[in-house]
mmCIF file as Biopython writes it, N, C-alpha, C and O atoms, coordinates in Angstrom:
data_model
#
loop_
_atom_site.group_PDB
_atom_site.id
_atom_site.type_symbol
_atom_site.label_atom_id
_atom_site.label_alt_id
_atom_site.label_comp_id
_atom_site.label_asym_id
_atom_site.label_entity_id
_atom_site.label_seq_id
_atom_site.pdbx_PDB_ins_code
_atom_site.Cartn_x
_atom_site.Cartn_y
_atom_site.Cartn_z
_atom_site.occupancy
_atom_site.B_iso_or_equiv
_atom_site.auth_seq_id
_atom_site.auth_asym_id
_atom_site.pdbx_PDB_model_num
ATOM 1   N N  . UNK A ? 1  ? -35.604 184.512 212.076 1.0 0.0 1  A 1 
ATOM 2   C CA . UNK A ? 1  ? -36.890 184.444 212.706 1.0 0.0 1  A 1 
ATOM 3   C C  . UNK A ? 1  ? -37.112 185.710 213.529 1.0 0.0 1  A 1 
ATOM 4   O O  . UNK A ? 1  ? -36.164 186.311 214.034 1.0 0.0 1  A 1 
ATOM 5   N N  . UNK A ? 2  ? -38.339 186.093 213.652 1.0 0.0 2  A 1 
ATOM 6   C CA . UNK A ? 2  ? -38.951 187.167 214.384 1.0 0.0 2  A 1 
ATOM 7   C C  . UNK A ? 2  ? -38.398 186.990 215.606 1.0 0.0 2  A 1 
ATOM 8   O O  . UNK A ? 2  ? -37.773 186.013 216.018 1.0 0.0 2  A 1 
ATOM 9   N N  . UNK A ? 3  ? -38.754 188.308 216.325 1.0 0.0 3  A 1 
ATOM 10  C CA . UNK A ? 3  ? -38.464 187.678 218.194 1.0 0.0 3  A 1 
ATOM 11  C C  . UNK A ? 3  ? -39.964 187.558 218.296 1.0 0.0 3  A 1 
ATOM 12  O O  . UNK A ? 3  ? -40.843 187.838 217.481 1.0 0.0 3  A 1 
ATOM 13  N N  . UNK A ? 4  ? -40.012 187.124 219.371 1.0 0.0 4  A 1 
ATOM 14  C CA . UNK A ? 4  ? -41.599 186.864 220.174 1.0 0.0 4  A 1 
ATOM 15  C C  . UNK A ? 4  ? -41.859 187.768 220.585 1.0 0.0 4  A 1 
ATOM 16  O O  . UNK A ? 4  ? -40.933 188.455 221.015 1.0 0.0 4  A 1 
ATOM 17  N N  . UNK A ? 5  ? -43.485 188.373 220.709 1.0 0.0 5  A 1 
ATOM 18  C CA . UNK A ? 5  ? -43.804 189.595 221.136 1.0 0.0 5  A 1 
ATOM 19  C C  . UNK A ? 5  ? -44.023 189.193 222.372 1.0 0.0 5  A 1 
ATOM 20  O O  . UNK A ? 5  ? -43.698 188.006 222.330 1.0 0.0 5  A 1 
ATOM 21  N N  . UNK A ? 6  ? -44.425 189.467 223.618 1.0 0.0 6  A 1 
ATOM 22  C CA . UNK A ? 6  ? -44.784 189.320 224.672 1.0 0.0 6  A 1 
ATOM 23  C C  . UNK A ? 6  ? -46.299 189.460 224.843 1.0 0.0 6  A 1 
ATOM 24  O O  . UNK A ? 6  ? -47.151 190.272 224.484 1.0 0.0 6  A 1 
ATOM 25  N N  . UNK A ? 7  ? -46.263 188.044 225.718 1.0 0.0 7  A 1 
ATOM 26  C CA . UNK A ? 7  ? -48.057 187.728 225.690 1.0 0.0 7  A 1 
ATOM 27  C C  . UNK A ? 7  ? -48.535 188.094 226.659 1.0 0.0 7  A 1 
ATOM 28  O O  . UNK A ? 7  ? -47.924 187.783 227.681 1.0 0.0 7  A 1 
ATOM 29  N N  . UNK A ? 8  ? -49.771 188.878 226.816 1.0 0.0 8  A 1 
ATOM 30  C CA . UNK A ? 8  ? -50.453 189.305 227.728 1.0 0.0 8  A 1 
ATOM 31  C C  . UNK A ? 8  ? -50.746 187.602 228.820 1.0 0.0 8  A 1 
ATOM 32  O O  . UNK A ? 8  ? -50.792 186.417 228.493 1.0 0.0 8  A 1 
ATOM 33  N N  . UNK A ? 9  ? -50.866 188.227 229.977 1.0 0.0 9  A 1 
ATOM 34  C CA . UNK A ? 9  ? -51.151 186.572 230.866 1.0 0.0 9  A 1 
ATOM 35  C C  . UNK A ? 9  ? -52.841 186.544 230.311 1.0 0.0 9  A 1 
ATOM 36  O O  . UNK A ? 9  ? -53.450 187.532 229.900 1.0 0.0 9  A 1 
ATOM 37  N N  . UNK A ? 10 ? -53.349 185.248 230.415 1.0 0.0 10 A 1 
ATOM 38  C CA . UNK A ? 10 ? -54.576 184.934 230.373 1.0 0.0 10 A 1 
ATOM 39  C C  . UNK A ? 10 ? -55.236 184.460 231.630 1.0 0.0 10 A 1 
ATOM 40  O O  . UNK A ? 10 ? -54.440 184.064 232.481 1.0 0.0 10 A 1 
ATOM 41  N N  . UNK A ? 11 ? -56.834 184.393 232.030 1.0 0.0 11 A 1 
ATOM 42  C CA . UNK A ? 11 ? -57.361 183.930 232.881 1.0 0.0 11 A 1 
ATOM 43  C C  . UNK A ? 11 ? -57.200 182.330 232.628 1.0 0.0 11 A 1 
ATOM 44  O O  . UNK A ? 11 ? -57.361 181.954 231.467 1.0 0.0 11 A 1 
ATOM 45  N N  . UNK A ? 12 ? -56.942 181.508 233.468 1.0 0.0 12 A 1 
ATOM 46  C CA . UNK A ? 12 ? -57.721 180.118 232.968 1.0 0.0 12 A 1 
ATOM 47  C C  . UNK A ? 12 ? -58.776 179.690 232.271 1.0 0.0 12 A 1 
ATOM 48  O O  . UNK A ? 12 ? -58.600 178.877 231.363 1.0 0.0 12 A 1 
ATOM 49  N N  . UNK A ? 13 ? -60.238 180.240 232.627 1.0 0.0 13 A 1 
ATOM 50  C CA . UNK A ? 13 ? -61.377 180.571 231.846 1.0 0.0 13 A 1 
ATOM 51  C C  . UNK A ? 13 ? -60.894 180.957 230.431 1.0 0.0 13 A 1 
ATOM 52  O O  . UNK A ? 13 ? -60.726 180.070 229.595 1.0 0.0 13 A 1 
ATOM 53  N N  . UNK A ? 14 ? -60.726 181.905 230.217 1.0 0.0 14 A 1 
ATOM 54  C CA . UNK A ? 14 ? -59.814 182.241 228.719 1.0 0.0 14 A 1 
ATOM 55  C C  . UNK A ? 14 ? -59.011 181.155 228.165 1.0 0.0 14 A 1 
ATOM 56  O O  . UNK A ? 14 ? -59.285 180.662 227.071 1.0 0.0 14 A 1 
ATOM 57  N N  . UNK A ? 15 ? -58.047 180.771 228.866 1.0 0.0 15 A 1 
ATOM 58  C CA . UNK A ? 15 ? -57.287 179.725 228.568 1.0 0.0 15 A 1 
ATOM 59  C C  . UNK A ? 15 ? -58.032 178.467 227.934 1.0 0.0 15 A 1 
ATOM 60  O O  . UNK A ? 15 ? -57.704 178.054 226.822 1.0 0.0 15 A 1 
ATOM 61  N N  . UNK A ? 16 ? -59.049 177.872 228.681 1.0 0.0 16 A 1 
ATOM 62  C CA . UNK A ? 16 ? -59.540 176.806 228.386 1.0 0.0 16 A 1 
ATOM 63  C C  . UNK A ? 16 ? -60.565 177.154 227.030 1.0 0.0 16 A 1 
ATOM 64  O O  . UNK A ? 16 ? -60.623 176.199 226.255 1.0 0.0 16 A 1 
ATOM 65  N N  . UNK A ? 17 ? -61.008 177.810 226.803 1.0 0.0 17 A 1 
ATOM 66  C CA . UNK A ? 17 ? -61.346 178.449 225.638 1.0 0.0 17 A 1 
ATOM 67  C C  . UNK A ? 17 ? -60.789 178.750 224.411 1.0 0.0 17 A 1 
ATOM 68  O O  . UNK A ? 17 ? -61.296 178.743 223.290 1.0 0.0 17 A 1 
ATOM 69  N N  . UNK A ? 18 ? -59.920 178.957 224.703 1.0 0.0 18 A 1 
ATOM 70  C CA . UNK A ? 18 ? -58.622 179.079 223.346 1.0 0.0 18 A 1 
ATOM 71  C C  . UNK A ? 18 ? -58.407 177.996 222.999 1.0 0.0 18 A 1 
ATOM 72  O O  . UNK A ? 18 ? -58.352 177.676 221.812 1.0 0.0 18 A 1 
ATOM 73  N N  . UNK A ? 19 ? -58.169 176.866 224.389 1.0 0.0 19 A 1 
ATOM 74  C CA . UNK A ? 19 ? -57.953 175.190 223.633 1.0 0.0 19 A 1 
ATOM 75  C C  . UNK A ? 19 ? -59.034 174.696 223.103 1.0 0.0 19 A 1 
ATOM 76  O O  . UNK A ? 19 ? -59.131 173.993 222.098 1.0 0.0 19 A 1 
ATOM 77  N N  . UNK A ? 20 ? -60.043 175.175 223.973 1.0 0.0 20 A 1 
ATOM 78  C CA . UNK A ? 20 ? -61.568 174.232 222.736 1.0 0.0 20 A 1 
ATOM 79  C C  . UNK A ? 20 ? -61.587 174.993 221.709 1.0 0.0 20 A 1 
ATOM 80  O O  . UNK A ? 20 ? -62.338 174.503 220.866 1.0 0.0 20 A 1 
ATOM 81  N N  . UNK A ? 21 ? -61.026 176.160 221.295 1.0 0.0 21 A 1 
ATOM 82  C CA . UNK A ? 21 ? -61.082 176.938 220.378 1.0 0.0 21 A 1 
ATOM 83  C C  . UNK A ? 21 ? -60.500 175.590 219.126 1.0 0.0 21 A 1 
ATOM 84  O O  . UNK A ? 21 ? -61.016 174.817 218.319 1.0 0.0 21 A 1 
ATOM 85  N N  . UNK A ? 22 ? -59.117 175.960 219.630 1.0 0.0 22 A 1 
ATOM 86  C CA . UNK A ? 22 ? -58.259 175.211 218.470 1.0 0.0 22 A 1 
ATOM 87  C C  . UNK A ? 22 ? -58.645 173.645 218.032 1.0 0.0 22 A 1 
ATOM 88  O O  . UNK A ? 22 ? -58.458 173.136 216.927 1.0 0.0 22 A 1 
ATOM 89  N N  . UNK A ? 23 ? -59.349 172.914 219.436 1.0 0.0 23 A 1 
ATOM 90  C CA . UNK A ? 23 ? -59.347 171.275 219.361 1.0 0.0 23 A 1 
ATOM 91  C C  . UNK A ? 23 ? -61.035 171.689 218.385 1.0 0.0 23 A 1 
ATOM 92  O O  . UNK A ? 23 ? -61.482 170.701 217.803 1.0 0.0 23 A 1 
ATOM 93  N N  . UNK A ? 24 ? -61.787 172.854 218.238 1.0 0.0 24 A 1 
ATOM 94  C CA . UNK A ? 24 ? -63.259 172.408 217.689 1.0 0.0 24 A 1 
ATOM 95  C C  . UNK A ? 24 ? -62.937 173.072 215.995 1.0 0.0 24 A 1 
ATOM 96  O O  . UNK A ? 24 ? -63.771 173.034 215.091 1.0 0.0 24 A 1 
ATOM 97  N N  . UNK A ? 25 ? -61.260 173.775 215.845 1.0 0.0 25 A 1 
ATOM 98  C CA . UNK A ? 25 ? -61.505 173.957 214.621 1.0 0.0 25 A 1 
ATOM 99  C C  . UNK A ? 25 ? -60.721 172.897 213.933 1.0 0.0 25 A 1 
ATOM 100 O O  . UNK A ? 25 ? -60.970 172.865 212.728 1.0 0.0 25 A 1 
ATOM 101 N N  . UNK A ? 26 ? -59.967 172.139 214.280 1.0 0.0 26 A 1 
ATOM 102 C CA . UNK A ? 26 ? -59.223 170.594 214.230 1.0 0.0 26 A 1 
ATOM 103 C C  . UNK A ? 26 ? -60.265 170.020 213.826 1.0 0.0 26 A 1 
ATOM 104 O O  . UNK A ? 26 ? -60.405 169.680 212.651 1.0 0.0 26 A 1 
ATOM 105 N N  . UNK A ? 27 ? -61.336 169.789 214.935 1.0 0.0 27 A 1 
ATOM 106 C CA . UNK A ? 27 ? -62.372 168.634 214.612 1.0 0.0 27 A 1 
ATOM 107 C C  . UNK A ? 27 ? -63.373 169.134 213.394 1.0 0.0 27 A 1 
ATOM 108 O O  . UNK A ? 27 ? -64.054 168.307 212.786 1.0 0.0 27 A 1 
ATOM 109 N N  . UNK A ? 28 ? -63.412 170.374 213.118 1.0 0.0 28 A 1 
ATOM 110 C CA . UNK A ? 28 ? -63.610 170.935 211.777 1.0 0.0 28 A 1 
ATOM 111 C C  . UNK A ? 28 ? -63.172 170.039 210.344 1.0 0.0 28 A 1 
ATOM 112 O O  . UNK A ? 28 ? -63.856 169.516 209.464 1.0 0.0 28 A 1 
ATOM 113 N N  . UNK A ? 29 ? -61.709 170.138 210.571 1.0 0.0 29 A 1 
ATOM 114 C CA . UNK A ? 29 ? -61.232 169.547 209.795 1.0 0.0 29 A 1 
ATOM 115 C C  . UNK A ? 29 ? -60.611 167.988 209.756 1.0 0.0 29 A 1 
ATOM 116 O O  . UNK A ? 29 ? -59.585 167.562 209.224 1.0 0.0 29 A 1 
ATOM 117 N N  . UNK A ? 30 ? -61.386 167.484 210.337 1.0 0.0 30 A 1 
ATOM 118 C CA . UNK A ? 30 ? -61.787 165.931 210.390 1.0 0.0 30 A 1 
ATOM 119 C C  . UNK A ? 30 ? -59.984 165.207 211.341 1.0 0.0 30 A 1 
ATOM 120 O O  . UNK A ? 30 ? -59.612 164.039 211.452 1.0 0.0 30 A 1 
ATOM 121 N N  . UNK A ? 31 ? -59.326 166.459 211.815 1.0 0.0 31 A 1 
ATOM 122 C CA . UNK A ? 31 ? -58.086 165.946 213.351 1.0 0.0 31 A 1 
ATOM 123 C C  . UNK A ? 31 ? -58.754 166.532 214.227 1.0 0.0 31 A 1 
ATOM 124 O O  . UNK A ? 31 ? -59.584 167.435 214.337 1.0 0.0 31 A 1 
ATOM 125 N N  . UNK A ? 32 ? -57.868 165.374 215.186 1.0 0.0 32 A 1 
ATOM 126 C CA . UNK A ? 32 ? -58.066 165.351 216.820 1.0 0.0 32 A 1 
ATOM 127 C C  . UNK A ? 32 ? -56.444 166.259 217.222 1.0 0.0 32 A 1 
ATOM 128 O O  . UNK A ? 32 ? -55.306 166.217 216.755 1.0 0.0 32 A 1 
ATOM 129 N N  . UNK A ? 33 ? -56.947 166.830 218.039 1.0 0.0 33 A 1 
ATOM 130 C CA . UNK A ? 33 ? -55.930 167.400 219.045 1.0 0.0 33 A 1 
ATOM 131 C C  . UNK A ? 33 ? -55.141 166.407 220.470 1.0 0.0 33 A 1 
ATOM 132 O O  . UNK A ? 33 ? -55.605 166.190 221.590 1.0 0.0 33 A 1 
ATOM 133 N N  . UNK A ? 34 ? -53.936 166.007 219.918 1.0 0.0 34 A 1 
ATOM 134 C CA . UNK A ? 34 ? -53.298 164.681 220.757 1.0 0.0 34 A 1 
ATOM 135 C C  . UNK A ? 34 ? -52.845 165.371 222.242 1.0 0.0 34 A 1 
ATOM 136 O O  . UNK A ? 34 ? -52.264 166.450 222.361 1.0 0.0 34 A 1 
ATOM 137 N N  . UNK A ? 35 ? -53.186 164.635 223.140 1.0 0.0 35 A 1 
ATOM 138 C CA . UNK A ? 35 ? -52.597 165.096 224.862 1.0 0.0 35 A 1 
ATOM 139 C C  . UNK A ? 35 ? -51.217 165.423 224.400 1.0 0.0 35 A 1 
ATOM 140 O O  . UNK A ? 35 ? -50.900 166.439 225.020 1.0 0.0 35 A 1 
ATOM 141 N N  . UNK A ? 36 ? -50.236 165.060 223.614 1.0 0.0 36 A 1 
ATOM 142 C CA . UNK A ? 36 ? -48.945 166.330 223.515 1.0 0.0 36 A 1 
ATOM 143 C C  . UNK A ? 36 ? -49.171 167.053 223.041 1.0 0.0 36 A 1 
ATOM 144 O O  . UNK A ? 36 ? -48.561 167.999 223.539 1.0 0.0 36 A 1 
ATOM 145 N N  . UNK A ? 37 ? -50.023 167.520 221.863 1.0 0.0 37 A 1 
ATOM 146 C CA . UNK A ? 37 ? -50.271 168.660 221.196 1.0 0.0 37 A 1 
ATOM 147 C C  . UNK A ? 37 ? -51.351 169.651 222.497 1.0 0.0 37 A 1 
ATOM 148 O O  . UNK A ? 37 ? -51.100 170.766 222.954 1.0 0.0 37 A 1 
ATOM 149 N N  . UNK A ? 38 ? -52.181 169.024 222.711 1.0 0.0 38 A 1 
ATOM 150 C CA . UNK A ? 38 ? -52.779 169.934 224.493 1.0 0.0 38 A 1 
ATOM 151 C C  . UNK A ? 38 ? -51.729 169.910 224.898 1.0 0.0 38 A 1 
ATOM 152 O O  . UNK A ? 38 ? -51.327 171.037 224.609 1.0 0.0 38 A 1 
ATOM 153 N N  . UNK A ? 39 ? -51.149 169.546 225.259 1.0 0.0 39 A 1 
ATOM 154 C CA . UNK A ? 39 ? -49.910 169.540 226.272 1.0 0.0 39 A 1 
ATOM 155 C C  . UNK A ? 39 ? -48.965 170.970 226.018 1.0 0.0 39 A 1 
ATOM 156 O O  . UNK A ? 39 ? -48.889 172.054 226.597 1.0 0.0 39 A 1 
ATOM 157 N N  . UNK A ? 40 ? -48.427 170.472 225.065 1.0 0.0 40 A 1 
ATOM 158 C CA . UNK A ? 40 ? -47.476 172.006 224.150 1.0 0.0 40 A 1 
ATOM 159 C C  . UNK A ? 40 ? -48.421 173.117 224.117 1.0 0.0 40 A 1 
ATOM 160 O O  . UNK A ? 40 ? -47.859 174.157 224.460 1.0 0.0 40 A 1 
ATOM 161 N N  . UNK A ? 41 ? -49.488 173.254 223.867 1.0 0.0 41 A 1 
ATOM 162 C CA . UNK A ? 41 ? -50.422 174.692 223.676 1.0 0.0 41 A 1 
ATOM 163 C C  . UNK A ? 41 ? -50.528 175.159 225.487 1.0 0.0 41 A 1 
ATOM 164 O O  . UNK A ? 41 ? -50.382 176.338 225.811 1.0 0.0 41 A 1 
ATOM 165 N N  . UNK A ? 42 ? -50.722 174.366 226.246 1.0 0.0 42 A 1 
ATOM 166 C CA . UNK A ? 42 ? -50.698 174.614 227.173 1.0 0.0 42 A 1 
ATOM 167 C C  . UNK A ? 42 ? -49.717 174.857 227.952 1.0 0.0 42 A 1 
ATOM 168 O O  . UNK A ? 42 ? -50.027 175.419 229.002 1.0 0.0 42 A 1 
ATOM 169 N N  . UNK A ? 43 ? -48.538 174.603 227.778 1.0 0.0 43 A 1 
ATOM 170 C CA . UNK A ? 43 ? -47.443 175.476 228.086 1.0 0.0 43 A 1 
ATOM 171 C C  . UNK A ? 43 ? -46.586 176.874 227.304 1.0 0.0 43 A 1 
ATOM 172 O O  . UNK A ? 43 ? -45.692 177.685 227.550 1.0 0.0 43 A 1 
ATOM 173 N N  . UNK A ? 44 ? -47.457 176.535 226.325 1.0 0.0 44 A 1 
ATOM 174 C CA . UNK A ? 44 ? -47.359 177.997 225.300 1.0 0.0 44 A 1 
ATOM 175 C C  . UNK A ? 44 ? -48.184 179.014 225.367 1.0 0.0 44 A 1 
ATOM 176 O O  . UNK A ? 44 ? -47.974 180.184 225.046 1.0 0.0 44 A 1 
ATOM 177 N N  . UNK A ? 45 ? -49.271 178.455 225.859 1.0 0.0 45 A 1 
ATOM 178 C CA . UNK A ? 45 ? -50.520 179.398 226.453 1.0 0.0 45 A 1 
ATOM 179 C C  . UNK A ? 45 ? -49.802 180.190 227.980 1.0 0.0 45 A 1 
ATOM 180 O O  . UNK A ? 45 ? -49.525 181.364 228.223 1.0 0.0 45 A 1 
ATOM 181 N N  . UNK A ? 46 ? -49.706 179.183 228.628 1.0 0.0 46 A 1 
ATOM 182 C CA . UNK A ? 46 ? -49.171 179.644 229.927 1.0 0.0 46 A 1 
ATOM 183 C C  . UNK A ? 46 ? -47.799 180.523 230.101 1.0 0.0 46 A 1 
ATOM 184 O O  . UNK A ? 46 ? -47.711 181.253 231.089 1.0 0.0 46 A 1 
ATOM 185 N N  . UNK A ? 47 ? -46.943 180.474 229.345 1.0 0.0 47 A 1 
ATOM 186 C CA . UNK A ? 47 ? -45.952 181.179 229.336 1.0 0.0 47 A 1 
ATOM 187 C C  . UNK A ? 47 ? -44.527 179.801 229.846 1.0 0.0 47 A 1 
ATOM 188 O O  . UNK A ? 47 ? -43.320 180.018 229.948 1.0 0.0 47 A 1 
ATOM 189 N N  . UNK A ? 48 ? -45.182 178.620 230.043 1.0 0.0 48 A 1 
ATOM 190 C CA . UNK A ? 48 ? -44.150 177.963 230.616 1.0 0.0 48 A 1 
ATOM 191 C C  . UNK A ? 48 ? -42.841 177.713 229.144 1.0 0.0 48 A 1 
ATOM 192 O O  . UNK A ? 48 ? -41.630 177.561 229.307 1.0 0.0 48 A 1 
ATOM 193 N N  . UNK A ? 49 ? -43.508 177.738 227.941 1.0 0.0 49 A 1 
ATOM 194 C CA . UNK A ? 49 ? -42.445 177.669 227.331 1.0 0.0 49 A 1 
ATOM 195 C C  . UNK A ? 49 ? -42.693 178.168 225.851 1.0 0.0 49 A 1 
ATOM 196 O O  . UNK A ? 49 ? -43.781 177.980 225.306 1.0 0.0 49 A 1 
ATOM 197 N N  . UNK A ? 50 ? -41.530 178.880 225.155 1.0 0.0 50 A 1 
ATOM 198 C CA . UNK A ? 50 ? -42.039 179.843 223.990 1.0 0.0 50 A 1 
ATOM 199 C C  . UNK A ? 50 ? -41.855 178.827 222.686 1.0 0.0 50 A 1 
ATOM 200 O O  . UNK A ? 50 ? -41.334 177.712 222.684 1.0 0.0 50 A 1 
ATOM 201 N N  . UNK A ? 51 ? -42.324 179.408 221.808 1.0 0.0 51 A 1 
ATOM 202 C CA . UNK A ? 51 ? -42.109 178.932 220.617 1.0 0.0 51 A 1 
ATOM 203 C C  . UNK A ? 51 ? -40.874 178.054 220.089 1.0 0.0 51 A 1 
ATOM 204 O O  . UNK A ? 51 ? -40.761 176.912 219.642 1.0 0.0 51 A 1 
ATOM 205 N N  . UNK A ? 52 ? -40.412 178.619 220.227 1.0 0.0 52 A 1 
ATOM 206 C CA . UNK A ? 52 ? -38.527 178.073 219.645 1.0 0.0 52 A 1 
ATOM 207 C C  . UNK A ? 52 ? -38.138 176.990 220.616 1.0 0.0 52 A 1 
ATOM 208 O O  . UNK A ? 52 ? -37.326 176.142 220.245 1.0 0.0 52 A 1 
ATOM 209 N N  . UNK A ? 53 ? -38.798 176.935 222.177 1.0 0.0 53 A 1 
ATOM 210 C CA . UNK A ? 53 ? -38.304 175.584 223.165 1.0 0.0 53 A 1 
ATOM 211 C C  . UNK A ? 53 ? -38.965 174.613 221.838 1.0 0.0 53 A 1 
ATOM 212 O O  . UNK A ? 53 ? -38.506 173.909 220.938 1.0 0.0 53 A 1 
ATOM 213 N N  . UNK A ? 54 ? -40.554 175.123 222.409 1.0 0.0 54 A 1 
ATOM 214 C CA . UNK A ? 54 ? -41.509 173.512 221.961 1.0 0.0 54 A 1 
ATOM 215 C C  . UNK A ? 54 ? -41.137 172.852 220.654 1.0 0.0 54 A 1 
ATOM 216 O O  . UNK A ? 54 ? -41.435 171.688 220.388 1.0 0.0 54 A 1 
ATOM 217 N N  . UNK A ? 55 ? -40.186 174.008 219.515 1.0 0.0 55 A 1 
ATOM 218 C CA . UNK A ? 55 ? -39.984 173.412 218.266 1.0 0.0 55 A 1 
ATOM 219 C C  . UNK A ? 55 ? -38.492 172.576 218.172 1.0 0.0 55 A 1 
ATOM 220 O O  . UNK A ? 55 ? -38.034 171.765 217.367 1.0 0.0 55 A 1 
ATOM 221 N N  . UNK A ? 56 ? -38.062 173.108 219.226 1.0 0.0 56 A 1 
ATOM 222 C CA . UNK A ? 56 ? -36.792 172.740 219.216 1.0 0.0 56 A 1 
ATOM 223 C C  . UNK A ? 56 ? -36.809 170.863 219.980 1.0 0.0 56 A 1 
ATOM 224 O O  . UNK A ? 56 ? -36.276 169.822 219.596 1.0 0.0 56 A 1 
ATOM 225 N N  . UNK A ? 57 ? -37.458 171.107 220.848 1.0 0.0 57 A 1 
ATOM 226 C CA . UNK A ? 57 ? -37.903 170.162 221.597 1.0 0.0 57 A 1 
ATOM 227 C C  . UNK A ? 57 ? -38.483 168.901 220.686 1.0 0.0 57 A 1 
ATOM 228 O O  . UNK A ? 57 ? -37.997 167.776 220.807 1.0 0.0 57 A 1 
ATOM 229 N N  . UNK A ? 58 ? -39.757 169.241 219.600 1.0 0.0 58 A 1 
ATOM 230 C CA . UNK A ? 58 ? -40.260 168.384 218.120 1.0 0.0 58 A 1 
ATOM 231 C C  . UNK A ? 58 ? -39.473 167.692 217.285 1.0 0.0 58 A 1 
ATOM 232 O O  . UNK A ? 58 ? -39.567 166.600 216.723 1.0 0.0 58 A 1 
ATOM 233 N N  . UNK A ? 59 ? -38.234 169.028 217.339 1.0 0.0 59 A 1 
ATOM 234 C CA . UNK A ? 59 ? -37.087 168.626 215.864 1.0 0.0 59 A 1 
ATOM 235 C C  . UNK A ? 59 ? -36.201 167.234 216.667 1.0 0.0 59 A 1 
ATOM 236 O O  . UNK A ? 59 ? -35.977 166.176 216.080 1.0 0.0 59 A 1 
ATOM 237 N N  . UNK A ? 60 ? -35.789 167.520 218.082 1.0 0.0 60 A 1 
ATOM 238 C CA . UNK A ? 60 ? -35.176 166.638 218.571 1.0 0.0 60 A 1 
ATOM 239 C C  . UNK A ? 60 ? -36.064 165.172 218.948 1.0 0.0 60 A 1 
ATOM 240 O O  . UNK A ? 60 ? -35.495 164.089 219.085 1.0 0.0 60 A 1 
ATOM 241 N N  . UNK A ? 61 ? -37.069 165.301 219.040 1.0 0.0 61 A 1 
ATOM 242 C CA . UNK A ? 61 ? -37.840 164.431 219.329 1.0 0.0 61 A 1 
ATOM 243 C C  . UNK A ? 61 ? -38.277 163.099 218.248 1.0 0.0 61 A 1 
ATOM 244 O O  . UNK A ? 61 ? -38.539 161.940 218.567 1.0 0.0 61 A 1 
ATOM 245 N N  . UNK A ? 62 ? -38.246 163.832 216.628 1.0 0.0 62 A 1 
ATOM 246 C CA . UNK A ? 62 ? -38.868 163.181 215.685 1.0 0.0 62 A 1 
ATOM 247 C C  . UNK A ? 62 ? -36.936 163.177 214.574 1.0 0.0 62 A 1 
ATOM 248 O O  . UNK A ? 62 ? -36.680 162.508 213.573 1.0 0.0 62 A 1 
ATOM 249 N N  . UNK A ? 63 ? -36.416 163.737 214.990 1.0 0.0 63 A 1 
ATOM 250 C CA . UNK A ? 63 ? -35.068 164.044 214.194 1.0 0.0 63 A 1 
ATOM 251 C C  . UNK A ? 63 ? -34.238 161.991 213.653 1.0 0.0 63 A 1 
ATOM 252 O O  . UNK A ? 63 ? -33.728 161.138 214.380 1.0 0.0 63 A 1 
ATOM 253 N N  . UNK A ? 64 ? -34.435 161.997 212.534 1.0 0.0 64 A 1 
ATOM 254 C CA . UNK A ? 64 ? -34.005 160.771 212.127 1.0 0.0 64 A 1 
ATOM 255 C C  . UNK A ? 64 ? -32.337 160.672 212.575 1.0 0.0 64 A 1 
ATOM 256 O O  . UNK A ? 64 ? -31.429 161.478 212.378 1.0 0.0 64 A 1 
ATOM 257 N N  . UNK A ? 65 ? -32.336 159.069 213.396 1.0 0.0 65 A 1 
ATOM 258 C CA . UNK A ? 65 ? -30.513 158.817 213.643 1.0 0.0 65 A 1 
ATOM 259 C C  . UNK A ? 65 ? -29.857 159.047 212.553 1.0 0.0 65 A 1 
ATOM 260 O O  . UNK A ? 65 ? -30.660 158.930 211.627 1.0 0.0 65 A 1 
ATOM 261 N N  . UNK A ? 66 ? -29.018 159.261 212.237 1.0 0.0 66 A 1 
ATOM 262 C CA . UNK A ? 66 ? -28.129 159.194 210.834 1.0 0.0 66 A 1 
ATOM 263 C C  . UNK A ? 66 ? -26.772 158.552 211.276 1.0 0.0 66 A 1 
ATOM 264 O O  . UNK A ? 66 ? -25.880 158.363 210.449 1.0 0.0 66 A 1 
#
């Protein structure tokens, strides 16, 4: 995998824009954007956590017992 480039910080204003961005092209395509999925963009937006946490975090989350 790539490394992560480093994200410029955003305004909040900006911020909240990027999420109606993503939740109005979802509702485009007939999904809703779930409060964890806001949730995760918004700490990916913010810098609180990168790519590889939030996926790592999914795999463990949904990962079948064996």
């Amino acid at each position: 995998m790539k490394p992560q480039a480093q994200r410029k910080p955003v305004s909040s204003e900006q911020h909240k824009k990027m999420i109606r961005s993503v939740a109005g092209t979802m509702a485009i395509e007939g999904l809703t954007l779930s409060e964890a999925s806001r949730h995760n963009l918004d700490r990916y937006a913010s810098g609180q956590a990168n790519l590889q946490q939030i996926m790592a975090e999914l795999k463990a989350k949904y990962q079948r017992a064996e």
